[in-house]
C-alpha positions as CSV (number, residue, x, y, z in Angstrom):
1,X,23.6,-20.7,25.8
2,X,21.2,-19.3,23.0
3,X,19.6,-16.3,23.4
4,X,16.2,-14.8,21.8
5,X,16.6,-11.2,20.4
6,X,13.7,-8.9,21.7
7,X,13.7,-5.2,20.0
8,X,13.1,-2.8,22.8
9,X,12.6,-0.1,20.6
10,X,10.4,0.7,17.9
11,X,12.3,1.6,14.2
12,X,12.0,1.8,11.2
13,X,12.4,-1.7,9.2
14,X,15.2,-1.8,6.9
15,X,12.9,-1.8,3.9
16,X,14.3,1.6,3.5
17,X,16.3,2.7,0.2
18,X,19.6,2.1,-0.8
19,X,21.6,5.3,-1.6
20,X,24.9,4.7,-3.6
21,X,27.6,7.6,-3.9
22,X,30.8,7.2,-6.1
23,X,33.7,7.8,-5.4
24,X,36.8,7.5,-7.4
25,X,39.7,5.3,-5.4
26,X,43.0,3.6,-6.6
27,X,42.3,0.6,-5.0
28,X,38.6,-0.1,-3.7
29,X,38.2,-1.5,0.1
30,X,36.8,-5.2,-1.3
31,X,35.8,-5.6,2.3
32,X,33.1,-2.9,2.6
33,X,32.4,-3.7,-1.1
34,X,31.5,-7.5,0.3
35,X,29.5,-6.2,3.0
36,X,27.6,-4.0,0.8
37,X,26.5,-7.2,-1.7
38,X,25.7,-9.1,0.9
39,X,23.6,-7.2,3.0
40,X,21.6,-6.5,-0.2
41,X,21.3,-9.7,-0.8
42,X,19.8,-10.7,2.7
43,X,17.5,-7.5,2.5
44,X,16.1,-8.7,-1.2
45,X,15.6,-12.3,0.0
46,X,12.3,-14.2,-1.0
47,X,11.7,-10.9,-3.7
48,X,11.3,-13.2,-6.5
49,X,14.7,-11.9,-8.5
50,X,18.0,-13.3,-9.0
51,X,19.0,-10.5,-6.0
52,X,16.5,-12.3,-3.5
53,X,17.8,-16.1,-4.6
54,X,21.4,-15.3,-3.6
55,X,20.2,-13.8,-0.7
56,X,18.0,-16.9,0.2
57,X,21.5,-19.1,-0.5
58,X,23.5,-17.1,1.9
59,X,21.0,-17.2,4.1
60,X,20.8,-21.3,4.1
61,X,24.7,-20.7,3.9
62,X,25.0,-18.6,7.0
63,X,22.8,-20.8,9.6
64,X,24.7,-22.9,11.8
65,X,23.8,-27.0,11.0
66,X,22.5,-29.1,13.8
């Protein structure tokens, strides 16, 4: 069974900034590194750049087929 998100409260968007800190690892966590790209990806969809295209792929990617 399918269900429709409603928002029951009102926030902000996520059309927020992006704030990167470094920090210097031996080994980096590729995990969070993934999640990071691809949630930027998602958020710069339809944006014009190469950013927004790969963002529009894994969007196409990520939708289940009927």
């Amino acid at each position: 069974m399918v269900r429709s998100y409603d928002r029951k409260t009102d926030r902000a968007g996520a059309d927020r900034p992006v704030r990167v800190r470094f920090v210097r690892r031996e080994q980096i966590d590729a995990e969070k590194v993934a999640e990071v790209l691809i949630r930027l990806a998602l958020r710069a969809t339809g944006d014009g750049t190469a950013t927004g295209q790969a963002g529009e792929r894994l969007r196409d990617l990520l939708e289940p087929q009927r």
